[in-house]
C-alpha positions in Angstrom: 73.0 156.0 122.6 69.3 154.6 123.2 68.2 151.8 121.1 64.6 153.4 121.0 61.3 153.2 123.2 60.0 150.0 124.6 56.5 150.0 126.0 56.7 147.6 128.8 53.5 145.8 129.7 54.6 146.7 134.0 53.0 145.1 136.7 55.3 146.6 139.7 55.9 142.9 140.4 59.0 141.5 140.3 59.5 140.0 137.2 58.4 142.9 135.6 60.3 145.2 137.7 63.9 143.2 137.2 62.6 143.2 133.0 62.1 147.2 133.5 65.6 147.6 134.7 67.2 145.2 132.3 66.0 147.1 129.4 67.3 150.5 130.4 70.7 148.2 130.8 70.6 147.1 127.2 69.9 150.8 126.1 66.4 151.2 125.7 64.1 154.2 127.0 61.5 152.6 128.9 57.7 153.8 129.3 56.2 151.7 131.8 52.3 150.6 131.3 50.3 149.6 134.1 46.5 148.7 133.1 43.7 148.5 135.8 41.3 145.8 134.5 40.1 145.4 137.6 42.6 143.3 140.1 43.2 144.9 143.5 46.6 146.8 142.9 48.3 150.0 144.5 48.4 151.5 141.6 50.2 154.8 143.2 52.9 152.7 144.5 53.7 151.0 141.2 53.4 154.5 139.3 56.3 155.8 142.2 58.3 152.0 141.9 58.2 152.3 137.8 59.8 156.2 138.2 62.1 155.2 140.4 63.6 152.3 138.9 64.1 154.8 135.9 61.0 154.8 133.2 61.0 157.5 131.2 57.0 157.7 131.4 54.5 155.8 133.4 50.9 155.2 131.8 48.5 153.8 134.0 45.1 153.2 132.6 41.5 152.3 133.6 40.1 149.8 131.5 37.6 148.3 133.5 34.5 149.4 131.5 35.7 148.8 128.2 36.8 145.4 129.6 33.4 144.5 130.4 31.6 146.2 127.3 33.6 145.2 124.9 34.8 141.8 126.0 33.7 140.4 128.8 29.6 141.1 127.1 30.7 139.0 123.9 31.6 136.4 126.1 28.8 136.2 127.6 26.6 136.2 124.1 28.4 133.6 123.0 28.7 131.5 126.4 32.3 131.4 125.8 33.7 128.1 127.8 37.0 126.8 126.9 37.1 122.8 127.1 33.5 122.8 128.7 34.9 124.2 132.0 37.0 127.6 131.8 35.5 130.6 131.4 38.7 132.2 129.8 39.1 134.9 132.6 42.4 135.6 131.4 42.7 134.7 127.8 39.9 137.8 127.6 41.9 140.3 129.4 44.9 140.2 127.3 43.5 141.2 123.9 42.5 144.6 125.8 45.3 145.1 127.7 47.7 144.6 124.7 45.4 146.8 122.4 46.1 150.0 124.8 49.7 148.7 124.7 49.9 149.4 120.6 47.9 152.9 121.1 50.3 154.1 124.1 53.2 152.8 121.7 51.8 154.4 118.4 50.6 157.5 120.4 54.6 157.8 121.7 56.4 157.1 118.5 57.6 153.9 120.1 59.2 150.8 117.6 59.2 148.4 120.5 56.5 146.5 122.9 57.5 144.4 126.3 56.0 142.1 128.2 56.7 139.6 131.3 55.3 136.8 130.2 56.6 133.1 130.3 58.0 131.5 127.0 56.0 128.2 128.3 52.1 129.9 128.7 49.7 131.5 126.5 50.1 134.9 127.4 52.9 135.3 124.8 50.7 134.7 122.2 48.1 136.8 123.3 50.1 139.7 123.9 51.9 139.5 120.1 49.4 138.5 118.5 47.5 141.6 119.5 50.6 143.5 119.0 51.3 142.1 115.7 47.3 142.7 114.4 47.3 145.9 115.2 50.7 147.3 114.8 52.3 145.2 112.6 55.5 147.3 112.3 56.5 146.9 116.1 59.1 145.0 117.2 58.4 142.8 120.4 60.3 142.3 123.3 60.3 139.0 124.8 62.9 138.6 127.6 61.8 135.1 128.6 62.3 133.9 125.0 65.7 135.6 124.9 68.8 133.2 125.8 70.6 135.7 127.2 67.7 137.0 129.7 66.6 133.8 130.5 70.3 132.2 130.9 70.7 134.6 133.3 67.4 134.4 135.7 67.3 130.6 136.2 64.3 131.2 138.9 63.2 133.1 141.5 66.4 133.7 143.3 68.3 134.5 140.4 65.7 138.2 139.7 65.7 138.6 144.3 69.8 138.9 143.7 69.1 141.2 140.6 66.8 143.5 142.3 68.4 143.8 145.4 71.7 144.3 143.8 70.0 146.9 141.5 68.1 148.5 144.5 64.9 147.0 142.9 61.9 147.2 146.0 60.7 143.7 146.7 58.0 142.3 149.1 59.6 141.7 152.5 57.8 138.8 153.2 57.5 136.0 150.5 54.3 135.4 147.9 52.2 132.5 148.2 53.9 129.5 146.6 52.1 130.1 143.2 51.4 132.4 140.1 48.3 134.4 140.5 46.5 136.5 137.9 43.7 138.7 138.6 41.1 140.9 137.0 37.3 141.5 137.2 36.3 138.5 135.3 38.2 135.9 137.9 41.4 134.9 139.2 43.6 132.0 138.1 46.2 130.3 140.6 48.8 128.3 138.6 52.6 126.9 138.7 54.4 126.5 142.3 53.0 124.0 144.5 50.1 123.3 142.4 52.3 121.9 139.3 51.5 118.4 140.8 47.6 117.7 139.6 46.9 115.7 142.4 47.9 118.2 145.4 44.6 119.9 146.6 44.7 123.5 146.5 45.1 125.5 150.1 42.7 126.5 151.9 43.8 129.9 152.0 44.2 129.8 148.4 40.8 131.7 146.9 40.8 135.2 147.3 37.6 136.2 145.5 34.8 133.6 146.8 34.1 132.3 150.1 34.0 128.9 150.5 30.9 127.3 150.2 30.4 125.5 153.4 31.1 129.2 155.1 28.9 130.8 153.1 25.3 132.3 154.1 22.5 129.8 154.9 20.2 132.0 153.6 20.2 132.5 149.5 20.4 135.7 147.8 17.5 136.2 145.0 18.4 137.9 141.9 16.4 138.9 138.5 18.7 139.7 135.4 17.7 141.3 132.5 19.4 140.6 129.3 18.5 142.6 125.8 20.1 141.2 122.8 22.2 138.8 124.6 23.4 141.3 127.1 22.8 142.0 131.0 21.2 145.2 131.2 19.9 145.4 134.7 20.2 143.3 138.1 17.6 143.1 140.9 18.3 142.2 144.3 15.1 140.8 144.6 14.6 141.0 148.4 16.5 144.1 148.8 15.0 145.8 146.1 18.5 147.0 145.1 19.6 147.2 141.6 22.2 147.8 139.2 22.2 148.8 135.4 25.2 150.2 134.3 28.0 147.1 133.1 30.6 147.9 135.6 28.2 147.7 138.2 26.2 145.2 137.4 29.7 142.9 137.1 31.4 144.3 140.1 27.7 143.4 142.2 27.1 140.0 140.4 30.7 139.6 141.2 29.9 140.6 144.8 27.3 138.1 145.3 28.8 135.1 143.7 32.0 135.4 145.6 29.6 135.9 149.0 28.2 132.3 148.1 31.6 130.6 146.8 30.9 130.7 143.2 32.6 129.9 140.2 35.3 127.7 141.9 36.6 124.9 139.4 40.3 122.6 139.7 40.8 122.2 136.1 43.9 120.3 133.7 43.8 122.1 130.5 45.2 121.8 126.9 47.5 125.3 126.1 47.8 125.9 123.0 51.7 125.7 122.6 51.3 121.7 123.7 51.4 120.9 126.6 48.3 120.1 129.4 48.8 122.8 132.9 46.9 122.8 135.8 44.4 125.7 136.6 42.9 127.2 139.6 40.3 130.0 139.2 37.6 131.8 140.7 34.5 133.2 138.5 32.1 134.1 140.7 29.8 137.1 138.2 31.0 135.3 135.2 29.6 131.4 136.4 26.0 133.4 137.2 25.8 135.0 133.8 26.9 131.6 132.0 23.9 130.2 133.8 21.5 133.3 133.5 22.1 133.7 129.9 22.0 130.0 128.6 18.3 129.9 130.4 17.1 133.3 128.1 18.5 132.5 125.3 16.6 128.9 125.3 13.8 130.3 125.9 13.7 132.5 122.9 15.6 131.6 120.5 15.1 129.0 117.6 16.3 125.5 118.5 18.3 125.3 115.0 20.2 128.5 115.1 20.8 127.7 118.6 22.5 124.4 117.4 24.8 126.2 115.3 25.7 129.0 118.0 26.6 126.2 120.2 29.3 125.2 117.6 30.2 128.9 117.2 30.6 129.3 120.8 32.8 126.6 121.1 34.9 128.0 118.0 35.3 131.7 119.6 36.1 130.4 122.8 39.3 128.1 121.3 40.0 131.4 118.8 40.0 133.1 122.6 42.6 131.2 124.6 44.9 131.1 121.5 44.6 134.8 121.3 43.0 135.1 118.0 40.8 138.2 119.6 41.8 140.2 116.7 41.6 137.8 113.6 39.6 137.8 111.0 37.9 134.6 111.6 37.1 135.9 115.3 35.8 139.1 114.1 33.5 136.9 111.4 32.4 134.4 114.5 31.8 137.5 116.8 29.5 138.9 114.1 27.4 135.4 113.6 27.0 135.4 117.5 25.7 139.2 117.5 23.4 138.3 114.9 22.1 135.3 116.9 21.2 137.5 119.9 18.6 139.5 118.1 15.7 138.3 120.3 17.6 136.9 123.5 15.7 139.4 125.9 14.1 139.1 129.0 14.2 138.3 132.7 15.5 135.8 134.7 14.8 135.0 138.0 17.9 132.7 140.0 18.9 132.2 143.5 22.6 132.2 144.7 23.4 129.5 147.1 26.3 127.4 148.9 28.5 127.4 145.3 25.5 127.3 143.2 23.0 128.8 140.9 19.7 127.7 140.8 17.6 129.0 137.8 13.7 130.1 139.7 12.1 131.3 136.9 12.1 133.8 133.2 10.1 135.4 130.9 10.6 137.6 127.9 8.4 139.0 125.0 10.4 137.0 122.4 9.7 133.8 124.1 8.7 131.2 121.8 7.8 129.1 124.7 3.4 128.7 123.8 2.0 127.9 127.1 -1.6 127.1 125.7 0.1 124.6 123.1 2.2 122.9 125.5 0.0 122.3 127.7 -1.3 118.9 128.9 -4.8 119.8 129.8 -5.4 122.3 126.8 -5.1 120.8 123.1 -5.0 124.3 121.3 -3.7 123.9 117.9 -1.7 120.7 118.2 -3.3 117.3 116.2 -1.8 114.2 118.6 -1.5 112.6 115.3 1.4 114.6 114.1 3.7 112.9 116.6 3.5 109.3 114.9 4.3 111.1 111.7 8.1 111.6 113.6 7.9 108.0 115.2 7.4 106.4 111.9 10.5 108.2 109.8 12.5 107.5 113.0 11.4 103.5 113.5 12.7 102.9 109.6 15.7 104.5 110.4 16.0 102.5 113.7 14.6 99.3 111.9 17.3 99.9 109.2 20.5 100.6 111.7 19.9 97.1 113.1 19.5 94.8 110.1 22.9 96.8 108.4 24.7 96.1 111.8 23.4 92.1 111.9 21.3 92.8 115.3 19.1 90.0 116.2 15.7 91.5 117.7 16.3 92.7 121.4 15.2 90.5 123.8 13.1 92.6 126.8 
């Protein structure tokens, strides 16, 4: 007699595969869920490997707009960077990849959610966190947290004997000696060979940018356009060629960066069950809209609201990786950053080049940039006299700093 329904977060790889079989064995009906956020998959094949290994439905479903609308664009307003260097590639996807998970569930009458993911990484969280926030009656699923599953698979070897004993299709030849995750926004390498922080990573290791010293000698010019935080439009500038709907103007900035090598960084990072990994990605459209966006939205917006977006930014992108995407805290932070956006609108102008971006130019008609008063051949309005009111407050407070410590007078 079946247990129930388990929607099982499917990949077609092989953990995933060996977890879709050994849940049928412990007498659940599986439905199988495949979502396409972007990363280069045959998705037909995995729909044919799912049926055949015995799920009761396969969903497979297009998310890639909706992952750039609704979370790859508040990223970008709020410059989300995770420990000044990760542009949480991953830690975004899950949140919508889990939320389809509860509707397919919900929309199925199923009790239970799945998913493949490690009981040492993040994922876990993200995944049942989502699950729990938006479902909270389902019951979750986690094989590599259950003694029994994981007594059983020790490693690799352990799931090739399972699915070849179980008739489970597996690559013939090998994967690259590490853990690869991919999706519009980047890909991350992780585990295998590069568990030791000091081994450089392959050669043959990127998949999405070229590298750098291969790249074109000749930049590509672009112009973005951002309204209220948020890319609008791209301009090839030579070419003449744009784009202006989010997909596109991803998938092309996305194009470019990778044509150029950019967005590579070899980062050690705090996960937020304890302990430090090392991390691999590749962010070529997201590292040009980091830069893009930071350049409009100095140029128009207030210097102390921007102070406290910075610390907002830095508070969504933690509430990010620990997959607080649905929390009340992150839903109160995304709401402070929307608000902050109001007047970030404009053009920028930058030129992709050997792994870099190299802001050429902006305007905007929110800029409180005033030409005429900043000027050092015009005087306009400003007084030079004002400045020394700023020099004096900060001297007594200087003056003051030094006789509390004991300083004697510097000597020059």
């Amino acid at each position: 007699m079946s247990k129930g329904s388990v929607v099982l977060a499917y990949s077609g790889g092989l953990d995933t595969s060996c977890i879709l079989v050994w849940l049928k064995e412990q007498g659940y009906d599986v439905i199988a869920y495949l979502a396409n956020i972007g990363q280069n998959e045959d998705f037909d094949a995995a729909r044919k490997k799912a049926e055949k290994l015995g799920a009761k439905k396969v969903f497979i479903e297009d998310l890639r707009s909706e992952f750039v609308e609704e979370f790859i664009w508040p990223s970008v307003q709020a410059n989300a960077v995770y420990e000044d260097r990760y542009l949480l590639g991953t830690s975004i996807a899950r949140p919508c990849i889990a939320r389809r998970q509860v509707q397919i569930a919900q929309q199925e009458g199923a009790q239970f959610v799945s998913h493949g993911a490690t009981g040492k990484g993040n994922d876990q969280i993200r995944f049942e966190l989502t699950c729990y926030a938006l479902y909270p009656q389902v019951q979750i699923i986690a094989p590599w947290r259950i003694p029994e599953f994981y007594n059983r698979f020790r490693g690799r070897k352990d799931l090739m004997e399972y699915a070849e004993k179980h008739g489970i299709p597996v690559p013939v030849t090998p994967k690259a000696p590490w853990s690869m995750d991919a999706n519009l926004m980047h890909i991350s390498y992780e585990s295998g060979v590069l568990e030791n922080p000091k081994t450089h990573a392959p050669s043959d290791l990127y998949q999405m940018t070229k590298n750098p010293e291969d790249s074109p000698n000749e930049p590509d010019v672009l112009e973005i356009e951002f309204i209220k935080g948020v890319p609008v439009k791209v301009t090839h500038v030579k070419e003449g060629k744009s784009k202006d709907t989010p997909l596109e103007i991803f998938s092309y900035l996305n194009e470019i960066g990778g044509k150029h090598g950019v967005g590579r960084i070899d980062i050690v990072e705090n996960r937020f069950i304890g302990m430090k990994s090392r991390g691999i990605y590749e962010t070529p459209g997201g590292t040009i809209l980091l830069h893009a966006h930071l350049d409009i939205e100095t140029f128009t917006m207030d210097r102390e609201v921007r102070k406290i977006k910075q610390g907002l930014g830095i508070k969504f992108s933690e509430l990010i990786y620990n997959g607080f995407w649905y929390s009340p805290e992150c839903e109160f932070v995304r709401h402070c950053v929307d608000k902050s956006q109001e007047n970030v609108e404009g053009r920028v102008q930058l030129s992709v080049f050997k792994g870099q971006v190299y802001i050429l130019g902006r305007e905007s008609p929110k800029s409180l940039y005033n030409e005429e008063l900043v000027s050092m051949d015009v005087q306009g309005d400003y007084d030079p006299c004002d400045a020394s009111g700023f020099i004096k407050i900060n001297a007594v407070r200087l003056r003051e700093h030094n006789r509390l410590q004991g300083a004697a007078p510097k000597k020059l």
